[in-house]
C-alpha positions as CSV (number, residue, x, y, z in Angstrom):
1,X,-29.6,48.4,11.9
2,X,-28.9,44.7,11.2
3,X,-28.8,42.3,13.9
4,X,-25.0,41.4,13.0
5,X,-23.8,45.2,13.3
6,X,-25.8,44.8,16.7
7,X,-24.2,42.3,18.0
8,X,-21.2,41.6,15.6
9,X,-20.5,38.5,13.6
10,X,-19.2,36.1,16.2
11,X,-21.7,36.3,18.4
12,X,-24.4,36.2,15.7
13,X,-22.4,32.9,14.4
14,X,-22.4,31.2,18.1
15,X,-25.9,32.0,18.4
16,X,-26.8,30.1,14.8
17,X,-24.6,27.2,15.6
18,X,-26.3,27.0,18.6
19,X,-29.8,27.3,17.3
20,X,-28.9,24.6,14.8
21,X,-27.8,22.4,17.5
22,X,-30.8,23.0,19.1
23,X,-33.4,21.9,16.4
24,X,-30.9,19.0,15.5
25,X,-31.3,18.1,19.3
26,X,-34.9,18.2,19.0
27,X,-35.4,15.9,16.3
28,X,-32.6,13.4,17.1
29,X,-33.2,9.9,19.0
30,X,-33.0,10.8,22.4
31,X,-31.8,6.9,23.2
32,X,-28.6,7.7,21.6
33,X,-27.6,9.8,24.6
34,X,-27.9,6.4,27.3
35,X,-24.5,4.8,24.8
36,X,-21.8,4.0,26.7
37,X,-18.6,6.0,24.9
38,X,-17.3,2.3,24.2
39,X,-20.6,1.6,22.4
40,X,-19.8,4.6,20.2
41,X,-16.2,3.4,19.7
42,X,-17.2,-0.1,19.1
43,X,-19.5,1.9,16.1
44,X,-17.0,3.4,14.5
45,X,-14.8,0.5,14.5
46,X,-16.7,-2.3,13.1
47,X,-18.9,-0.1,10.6
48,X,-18.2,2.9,7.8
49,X,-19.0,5.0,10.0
50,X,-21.0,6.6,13.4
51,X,-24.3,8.0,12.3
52,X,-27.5,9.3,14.9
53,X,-29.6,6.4,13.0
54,X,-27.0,3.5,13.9
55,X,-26.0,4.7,17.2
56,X,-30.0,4.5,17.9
57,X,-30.3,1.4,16.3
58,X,-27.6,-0.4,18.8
59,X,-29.0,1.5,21.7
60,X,-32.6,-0.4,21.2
61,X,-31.2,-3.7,20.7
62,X,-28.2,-3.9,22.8
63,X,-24.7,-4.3,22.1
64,X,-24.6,-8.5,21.9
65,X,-27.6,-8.4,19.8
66,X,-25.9,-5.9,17.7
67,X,-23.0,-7.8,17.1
68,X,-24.7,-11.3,16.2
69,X,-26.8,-9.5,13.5
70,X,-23.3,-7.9,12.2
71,X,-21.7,-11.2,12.1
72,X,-24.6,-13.2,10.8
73,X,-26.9,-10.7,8.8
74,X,-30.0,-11.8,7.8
75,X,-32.4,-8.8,7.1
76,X,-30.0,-7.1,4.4
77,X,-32.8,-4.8,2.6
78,X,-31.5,-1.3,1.6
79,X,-33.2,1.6,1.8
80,X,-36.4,1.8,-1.2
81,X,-34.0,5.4,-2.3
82,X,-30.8,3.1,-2.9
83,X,-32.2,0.5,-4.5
84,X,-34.1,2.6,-7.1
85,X,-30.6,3.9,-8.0
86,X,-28.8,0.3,-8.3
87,X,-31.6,-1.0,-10.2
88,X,-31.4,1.7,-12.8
89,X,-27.9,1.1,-13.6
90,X,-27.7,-0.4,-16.9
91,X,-26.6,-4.0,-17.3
92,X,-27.9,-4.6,-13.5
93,X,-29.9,-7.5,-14.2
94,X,-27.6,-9.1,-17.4
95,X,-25.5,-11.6,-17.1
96,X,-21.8,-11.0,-16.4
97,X,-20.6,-13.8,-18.9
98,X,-23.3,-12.1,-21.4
99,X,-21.4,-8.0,-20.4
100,X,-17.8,-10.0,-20.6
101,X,-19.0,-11.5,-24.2
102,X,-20.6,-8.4,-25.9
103,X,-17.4,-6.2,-24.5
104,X,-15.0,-8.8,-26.0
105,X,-16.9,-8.5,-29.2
106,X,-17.1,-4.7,-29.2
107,X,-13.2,-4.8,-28.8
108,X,-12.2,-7.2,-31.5
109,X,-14.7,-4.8,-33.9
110,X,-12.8,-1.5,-32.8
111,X,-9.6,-3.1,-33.7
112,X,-10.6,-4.4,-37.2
113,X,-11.8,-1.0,-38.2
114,X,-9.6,-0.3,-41.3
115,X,-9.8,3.5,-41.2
116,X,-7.1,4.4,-38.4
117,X,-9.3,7.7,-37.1
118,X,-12.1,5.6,-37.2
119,X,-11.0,2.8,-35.5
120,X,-9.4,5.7,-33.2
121,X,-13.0,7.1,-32.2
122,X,-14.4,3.3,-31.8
123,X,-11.8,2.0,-29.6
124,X,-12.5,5.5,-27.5
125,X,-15.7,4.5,-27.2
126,X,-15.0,1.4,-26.3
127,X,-12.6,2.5,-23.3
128,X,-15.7,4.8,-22.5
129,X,-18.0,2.2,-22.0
130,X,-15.9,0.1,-19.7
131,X,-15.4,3.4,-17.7
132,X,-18.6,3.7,-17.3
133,X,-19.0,0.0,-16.0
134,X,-16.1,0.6,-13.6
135,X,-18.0,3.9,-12.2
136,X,-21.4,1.9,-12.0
137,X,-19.5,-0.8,-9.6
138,X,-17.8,2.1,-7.5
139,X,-21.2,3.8,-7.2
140,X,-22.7,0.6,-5.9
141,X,-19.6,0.0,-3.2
142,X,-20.0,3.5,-2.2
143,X,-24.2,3.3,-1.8
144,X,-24.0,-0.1,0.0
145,X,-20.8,1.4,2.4
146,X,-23.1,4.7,3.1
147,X,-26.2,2.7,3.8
148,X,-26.5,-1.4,4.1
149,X,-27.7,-2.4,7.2
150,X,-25.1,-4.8,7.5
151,X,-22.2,-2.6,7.9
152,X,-19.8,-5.4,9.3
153,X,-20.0,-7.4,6.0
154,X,-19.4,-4.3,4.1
155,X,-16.6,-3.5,5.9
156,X,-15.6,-6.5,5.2
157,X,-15.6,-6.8,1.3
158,X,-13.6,-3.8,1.0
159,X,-11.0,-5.6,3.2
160,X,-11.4,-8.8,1.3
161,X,-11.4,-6.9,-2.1
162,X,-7.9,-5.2,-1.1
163,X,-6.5,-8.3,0.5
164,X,-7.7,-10.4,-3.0
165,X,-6.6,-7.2,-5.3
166,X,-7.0,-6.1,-8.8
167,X,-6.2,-3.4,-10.9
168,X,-9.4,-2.7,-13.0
169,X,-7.3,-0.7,-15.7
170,X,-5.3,-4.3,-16.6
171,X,-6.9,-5.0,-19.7
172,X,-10.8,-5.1,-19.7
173,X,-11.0,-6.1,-15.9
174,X,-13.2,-3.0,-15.5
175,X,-16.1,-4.6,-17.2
176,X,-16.2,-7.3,-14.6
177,X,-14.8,-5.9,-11.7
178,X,-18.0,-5.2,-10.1
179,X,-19.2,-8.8,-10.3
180,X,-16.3,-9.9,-8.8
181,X,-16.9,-7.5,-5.6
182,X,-20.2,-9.1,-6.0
183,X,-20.3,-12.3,-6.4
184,X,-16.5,-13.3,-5.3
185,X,-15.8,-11.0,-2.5
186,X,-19.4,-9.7,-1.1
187,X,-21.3,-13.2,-0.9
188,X,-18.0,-14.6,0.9
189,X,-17.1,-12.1,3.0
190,X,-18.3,-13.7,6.2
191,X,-18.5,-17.2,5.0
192,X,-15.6,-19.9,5.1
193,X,-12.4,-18.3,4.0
194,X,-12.1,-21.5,1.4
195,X,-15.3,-20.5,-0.7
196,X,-14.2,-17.3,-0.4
197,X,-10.4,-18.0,-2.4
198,X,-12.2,-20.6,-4.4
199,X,-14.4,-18.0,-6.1
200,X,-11.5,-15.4,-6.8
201,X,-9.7,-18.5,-8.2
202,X,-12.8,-18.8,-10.2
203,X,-13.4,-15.5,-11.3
204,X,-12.6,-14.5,-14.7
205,X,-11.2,-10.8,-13.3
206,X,-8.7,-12.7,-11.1
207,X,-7.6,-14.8,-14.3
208,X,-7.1,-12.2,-16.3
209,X,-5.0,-9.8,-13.5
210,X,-2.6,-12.5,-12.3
211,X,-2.1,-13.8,-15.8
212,X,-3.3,-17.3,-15.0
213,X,-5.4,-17.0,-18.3
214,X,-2.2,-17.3,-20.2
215,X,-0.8,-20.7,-17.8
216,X,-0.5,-23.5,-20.0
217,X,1.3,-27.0,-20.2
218,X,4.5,-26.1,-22.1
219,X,4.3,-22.3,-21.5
220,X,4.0,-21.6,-17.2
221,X,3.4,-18.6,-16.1
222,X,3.8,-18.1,-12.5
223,X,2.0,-15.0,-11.5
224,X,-0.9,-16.9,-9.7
225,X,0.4,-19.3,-8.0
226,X,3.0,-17.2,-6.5
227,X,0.6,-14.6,-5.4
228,X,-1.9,-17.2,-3.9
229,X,0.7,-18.4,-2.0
230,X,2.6,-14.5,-1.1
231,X,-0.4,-12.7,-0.4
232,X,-3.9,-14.5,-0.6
233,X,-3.0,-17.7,2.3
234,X,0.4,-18.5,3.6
235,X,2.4,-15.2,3.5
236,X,5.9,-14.1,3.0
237,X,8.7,-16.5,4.7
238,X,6.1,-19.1,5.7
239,X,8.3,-21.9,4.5
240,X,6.9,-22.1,0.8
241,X,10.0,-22.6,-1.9
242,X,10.4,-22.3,-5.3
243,X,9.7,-25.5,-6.0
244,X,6.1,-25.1,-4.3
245,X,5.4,-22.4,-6.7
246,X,6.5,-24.2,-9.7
247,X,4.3,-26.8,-8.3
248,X,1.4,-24.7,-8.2
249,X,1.9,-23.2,-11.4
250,X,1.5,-26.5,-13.1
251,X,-1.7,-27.4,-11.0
252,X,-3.3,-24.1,-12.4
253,X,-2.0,-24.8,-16.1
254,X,-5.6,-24.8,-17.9
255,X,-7.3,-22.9,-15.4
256,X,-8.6,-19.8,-17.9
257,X,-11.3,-17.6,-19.3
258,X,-13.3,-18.2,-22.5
259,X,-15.8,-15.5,-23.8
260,X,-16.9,-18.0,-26.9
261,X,-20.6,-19.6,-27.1
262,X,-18.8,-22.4,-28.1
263,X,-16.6,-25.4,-27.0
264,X,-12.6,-25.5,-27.6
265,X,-12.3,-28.4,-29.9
266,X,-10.5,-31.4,-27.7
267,X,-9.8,-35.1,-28.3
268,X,-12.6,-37.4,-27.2
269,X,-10.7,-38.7,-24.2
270,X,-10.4,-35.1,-22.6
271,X,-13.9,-34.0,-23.5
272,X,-14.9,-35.7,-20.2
273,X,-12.7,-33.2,-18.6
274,X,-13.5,-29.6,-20.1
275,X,-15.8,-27.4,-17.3
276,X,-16.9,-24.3,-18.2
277,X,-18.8,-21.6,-15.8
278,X,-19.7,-18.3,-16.8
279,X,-16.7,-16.9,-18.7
280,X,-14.1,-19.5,-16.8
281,X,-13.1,-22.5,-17.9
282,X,-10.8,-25.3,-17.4
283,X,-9.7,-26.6,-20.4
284,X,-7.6,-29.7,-20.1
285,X,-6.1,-29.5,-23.5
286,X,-3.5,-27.0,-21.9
287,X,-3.1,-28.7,-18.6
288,X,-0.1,-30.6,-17.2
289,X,-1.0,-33.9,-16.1
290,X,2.0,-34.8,-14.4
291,X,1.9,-35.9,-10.5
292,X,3.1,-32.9,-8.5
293,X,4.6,-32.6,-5.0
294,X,2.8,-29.2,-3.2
295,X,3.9,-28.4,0.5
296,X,5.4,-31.9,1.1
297,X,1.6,-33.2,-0.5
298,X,1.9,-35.5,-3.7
299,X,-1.0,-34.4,-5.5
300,X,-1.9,-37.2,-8.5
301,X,-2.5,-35.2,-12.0
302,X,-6.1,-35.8,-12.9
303,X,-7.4,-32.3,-13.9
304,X,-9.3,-29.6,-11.7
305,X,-9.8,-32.0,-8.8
306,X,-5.7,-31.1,-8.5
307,X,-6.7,-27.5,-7.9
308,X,-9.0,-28.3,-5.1
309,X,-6.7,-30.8,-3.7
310,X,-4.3,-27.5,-3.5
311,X,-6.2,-25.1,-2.0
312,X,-7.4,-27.4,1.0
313,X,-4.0,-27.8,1.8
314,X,-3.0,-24.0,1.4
315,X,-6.3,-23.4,3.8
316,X,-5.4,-26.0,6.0
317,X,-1.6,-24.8,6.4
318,X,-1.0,-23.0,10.0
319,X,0.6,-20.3,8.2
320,X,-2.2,-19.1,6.6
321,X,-4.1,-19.3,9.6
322,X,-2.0,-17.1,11.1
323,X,-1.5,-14.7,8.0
324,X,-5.5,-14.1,7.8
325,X,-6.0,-13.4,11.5
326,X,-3.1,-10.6,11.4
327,X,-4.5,-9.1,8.3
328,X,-8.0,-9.0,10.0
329,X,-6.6,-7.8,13.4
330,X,-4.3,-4.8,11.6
331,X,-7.4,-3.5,9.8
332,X,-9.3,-3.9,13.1
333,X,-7.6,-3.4,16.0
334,X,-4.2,-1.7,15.2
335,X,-0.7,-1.4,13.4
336,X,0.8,-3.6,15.1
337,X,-1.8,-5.9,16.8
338,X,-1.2,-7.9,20.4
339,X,0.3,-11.7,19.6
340,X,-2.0,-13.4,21.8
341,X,-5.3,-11.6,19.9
342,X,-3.6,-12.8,16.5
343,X,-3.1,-16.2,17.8
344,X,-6.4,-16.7,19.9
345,X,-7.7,-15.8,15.9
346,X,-5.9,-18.2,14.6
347,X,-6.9,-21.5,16.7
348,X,-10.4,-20.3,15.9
349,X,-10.0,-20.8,12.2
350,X,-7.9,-23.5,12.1
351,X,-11.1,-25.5,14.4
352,X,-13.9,-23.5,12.8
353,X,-12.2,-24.5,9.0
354,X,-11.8,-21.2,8.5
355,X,-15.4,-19.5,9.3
356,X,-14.8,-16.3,8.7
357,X,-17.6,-14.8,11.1
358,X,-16.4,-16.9,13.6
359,X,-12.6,-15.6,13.7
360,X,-14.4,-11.9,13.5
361,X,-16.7,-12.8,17.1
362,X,-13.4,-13.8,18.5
363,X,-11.7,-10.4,17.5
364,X,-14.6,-8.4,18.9
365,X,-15.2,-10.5,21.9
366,X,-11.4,-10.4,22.9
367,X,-10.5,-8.3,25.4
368,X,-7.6,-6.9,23.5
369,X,-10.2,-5.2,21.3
370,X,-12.2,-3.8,24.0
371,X,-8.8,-2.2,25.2
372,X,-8.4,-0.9,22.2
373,X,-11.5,1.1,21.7
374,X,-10.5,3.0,24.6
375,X,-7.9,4.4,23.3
376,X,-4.9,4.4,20.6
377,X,-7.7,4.1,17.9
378,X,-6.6,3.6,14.5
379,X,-6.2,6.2,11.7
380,X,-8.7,6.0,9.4
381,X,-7.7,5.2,5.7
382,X,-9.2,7.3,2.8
383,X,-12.1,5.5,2.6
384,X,-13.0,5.2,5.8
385,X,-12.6,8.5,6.0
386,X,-14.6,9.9,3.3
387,X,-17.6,7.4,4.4
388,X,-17.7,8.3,8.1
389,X,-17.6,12.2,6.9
390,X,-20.8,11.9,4.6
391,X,-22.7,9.1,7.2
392,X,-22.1,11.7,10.0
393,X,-23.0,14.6,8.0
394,X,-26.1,12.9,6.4
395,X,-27.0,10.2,8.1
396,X,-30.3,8.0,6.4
397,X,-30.6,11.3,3.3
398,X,-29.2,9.4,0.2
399,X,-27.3,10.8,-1.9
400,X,-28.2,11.0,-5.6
401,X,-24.7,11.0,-7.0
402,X,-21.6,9.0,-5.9
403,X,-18.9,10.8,-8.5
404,X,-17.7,13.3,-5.9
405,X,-16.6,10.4,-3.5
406,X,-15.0,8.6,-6.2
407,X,-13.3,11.9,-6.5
408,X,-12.1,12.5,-3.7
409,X,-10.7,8.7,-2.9
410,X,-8.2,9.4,-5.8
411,X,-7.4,12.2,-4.6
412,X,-6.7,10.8,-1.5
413,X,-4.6,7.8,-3.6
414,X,-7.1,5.1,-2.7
415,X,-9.7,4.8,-5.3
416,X,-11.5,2.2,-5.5
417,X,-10.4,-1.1,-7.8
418,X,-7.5,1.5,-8.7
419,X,-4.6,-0.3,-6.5
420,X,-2.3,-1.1,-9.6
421,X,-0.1,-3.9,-7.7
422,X,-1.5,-7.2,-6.2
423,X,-0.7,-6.3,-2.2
424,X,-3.3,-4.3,-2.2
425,X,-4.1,-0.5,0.0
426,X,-1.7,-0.5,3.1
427,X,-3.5,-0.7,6.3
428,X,-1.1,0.8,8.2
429,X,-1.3,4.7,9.5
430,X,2.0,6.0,8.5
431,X,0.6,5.4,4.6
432,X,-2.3,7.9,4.8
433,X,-1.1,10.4,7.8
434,X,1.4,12.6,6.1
435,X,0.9,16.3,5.6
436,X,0.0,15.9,2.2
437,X,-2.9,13.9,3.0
438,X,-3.9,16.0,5.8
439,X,-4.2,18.9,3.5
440,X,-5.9,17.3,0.9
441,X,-8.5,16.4,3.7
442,X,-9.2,19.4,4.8
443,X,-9.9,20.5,1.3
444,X,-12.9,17.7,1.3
445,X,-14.1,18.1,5.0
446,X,-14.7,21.9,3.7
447,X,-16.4,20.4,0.5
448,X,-18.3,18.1,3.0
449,X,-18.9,20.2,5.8
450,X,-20.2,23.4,3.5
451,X,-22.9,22.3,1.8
452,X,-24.0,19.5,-0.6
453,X,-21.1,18.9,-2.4
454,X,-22.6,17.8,-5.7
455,X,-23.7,14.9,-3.8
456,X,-27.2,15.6,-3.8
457,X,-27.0,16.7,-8.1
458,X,-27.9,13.4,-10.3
459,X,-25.9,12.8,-12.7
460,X,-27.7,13.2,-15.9
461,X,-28.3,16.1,-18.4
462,X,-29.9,19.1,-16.6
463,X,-30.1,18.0,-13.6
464,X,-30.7,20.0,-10.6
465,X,-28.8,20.2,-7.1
466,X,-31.0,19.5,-4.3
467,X,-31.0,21.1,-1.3
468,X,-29.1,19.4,1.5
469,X,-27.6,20.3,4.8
470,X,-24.5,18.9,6.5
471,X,-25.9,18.0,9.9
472,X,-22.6,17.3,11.7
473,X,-23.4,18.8,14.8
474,X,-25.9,17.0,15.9
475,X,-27.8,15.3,19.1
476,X,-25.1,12.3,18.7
477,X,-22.4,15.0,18.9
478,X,-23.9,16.7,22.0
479,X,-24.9,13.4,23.6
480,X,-21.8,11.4,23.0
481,X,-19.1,12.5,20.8
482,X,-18.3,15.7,22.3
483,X,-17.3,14.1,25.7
484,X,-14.4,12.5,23.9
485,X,-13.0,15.9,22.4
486,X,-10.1,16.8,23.4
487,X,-9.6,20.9,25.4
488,X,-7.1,22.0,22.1
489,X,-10.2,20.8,19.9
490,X,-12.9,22.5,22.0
491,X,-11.4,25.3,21.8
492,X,-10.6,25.0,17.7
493,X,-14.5,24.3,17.3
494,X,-15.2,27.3,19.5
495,X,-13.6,30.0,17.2
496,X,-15.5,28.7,14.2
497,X,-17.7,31.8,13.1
498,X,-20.3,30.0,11.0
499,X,-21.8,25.9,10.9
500,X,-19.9,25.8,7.3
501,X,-16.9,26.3,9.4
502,X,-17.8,24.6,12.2
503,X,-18.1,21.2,10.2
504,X,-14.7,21.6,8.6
505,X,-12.8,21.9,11.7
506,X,-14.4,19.2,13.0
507,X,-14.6,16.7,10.2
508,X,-10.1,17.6,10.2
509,X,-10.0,16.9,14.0
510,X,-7.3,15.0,15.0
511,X,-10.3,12.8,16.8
512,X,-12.6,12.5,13.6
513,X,-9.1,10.9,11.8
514,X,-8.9,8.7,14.0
């Protein structure tokens, strides 16, 4: 007779999740158990997500300590598994204006084709192969979110990506789009918010999105500067007009993209003035040199110094100030964020000049922030979602293929570089907490919780699945996170008659969303 018809399935399934749990136990940092349940909080907060590993790492070095090498990370190495994987992505270690150049080409050829099937097949291919660039940058953002040591400044990018949207199916943004997380968004993400707008200003993608690659003397187009002003600094009914915009606009005329190895043709007097980086340029033959009045400024046309001249005043404005610090405190700290928090932010960039890390140790130091991780914690977006499920579940094992999660964010409506309009993912709870959603999640904490998901499958021909086993019930969740459970949970997770089903009800517990 079988042990199960001895002692029937339930018990036989409470016995297993307990002898998991007990080998987990065994082999998990016991230091993780001495964290404070604000420590945990503060975790789950400020990275993708609570894992045994980080929850270890903070224990060792203390909370402060913690936080300073957040805010200003210096030892940035990834794990020897996720590098192999990023360096073996083709076109890694080109050039993006040499990629941007030999995609132009490959797109001008597809169209000439005379035989319409055949021209058919090569602009396919061509699609294909900016697919394929667009996946390679998603797998990268979803490698460095699972596993970069500094999780703060990944958290970050994806905040600064969404709040400096585009669409990567506009045109042939997709074959770029991963530079500009990058080298725009990622190498700024904690530095001066005015580097950080002057290199999406300077970014080819951004160009090409907002139109500004087709703003010229003669023939405005006001996309841009509207946005810049709506969205990326100031905000909506901060006292900006028309007229501002206009004035923007022209300030911008010239301010492009060119793929060519070689100079536009110009008069000798503007030569002087052409600059060229990478795949932008400025190309004074199409810019308006007349004087401009910005914001109550008179700016003095003489070129790209114009633009400059522009966006230290936009950086400078109050409005903007204020803008930034309640975007950063809404994805932070809540919906609807205390007035004083968003304000104490403020003053801090308007005297730090807009240091990004140094408006982010004000939010975490306030004590409107430590209220908050004690309760009323936010709802977790798609993506944060999704990452805090597989970091939980695997912790430091890396996964060998990133096309499930990028799966399951459009399912969930927030794939990555997939936000078609310039505002960007909402970051409020009543976008992602509808019943649909809730559904769809459960679908993927089962595909999470029961196994490996294809996650562990490379992606290439004849590949195998490796073995891998969702370790969601862990010491961490014995130690620290069951404490904060709630009775009407307990008792869900109690009626779970194997770990498989064990690690779905808890990966769709109303605490895990949160």
């Amino acid at each position: 007779m079988s042990i199960t018809a001895t002692l029937g399935a339930r018990t036989v399934a409470k016995l297993m999740i307990g002898t998991i749990a007990g080998l987990v136990m065994f082999h998990q940092p016991a230091r993780a158990a001495e964290l404070a349940a604000q420590d945990i909080a503060l975790l789950d907060r400020l990275t993708w997500g609570v894992s045994a590993s980080s929850a270890a790492h903070l224990r060792e070095i203390g909370t402060e300590r913690w936080l300073q090498e957040q805010l200003h990370p210096a030892n940035t190495a990834l794990p020897a598994a996720v590098q192999k994987q990023i360096e073996a992505m083709p076109d890694v270690h080109r050039f993006p204006f040499d990629i941007a150049a030999s995609f132009d080409q490959q797109g001008k050829s597809a169209n000439q084709v005379a035989d319409p099937e055949q021209r058919k097949a090569a602009q396919q291919v061509y699609q294909q192969a900016m697919n394929d660039r667009a996946r390679q940058a998603a797998a990268r953002t979803i490698l460095l979110a699972l596993y970069a040591p500094d999780q703060l400044r990944e958290r970050l990018t994806w905040f600064w990506f969404n709040h400096f949207n585009v669409h990567q199916y506009k045109a042939n943004i997709r074959v770029l789009v991963g530079d500009y997380e990058d080298r725009a968004i990622r190498a700024n993400a904690l530095g001066k918010f005015r580097n950080l707008l002057s290199a999406t200003l300077h970014h080819p993608v951004m160009l090409r999105y907002l139109d500004n690659a087709d703003n010229a003397a003669g023939h405005l187009n006001e996309n841009y500067a509207r946005e810049i002003m709506e969205l990326h600094t100031m905000g909506v009914g901060s006292g900006y007009t028309q007229a501002d915009v206009e004035a923007l606009a022209r300030i911008l005329t010239g301010v492009g993209i060119d793929f060519k190895s070689e100079d536009p043709k110009l008069k000798p007097e503007l030569q002087s003035q052409l600059v060229r980086e990478g795949a932008f340029e400025f190309n004074p033959a199409r810019h308006d040199f007349g004087d401009k009045t910005f914001l109550g400024h008179q700016i003095k046309g003489r070129g790209l110094a114009e633009v400059d001249e522009a966006l230290d005043i936009l950086c400078r404005h109050p409005a903007t100030a204020t803008h930034i610090a309640k975007q950063l405190a809404t994805y932070f700290v809540s919906d609807n964020p205390p007035a004083a928090l968003v304000q104490q932010m403020a003053q801090t960039f308007q005297k730090t000049d807009g240091d990004i890390a140094a408006v982010m140790s004000t939010l975490v130091h306030a004590p409107e922030f430590a209220a908050s991780l004690k309760g009323g914690a936010k709802f977790k977006d798609p993506m944060l979602y999704v990452m805090s499920s597989v970091r939980l579940a695997y912790d430091t094992k890396v996964v060998l293929n990133t096309l499930p999660i990028q799966s399951w964010l459009n399912r969930l409506s927030e794939g990555l570089f997939n936000h078609e309009t310039p505002d960007g993912y909402s970051m409020l709870s009543a976008a992602w907490n509808g019943p649909g959603q809730m559904m769809l999640r459960f679908e993927i904490a089962r595909a999470i919780g029961s196994g490996s998901a294809g996650l562990f499958k490379p992606n290439e021909p004849n590949a195998v699945d490796q073995p891998a086993f969702p370790l969601v019930m862990n010491g961490l969740y014995f130690s620290n996170i069951r404490q904060t459970l709630s009775p009407t949970t307990l008792a869900a997770l109690d009626q779970a008659v194997s770990p498989q089903d064990w690690n779905t009800l808890f990966l769709s517990s109303p605490e895990f969303m949160h």
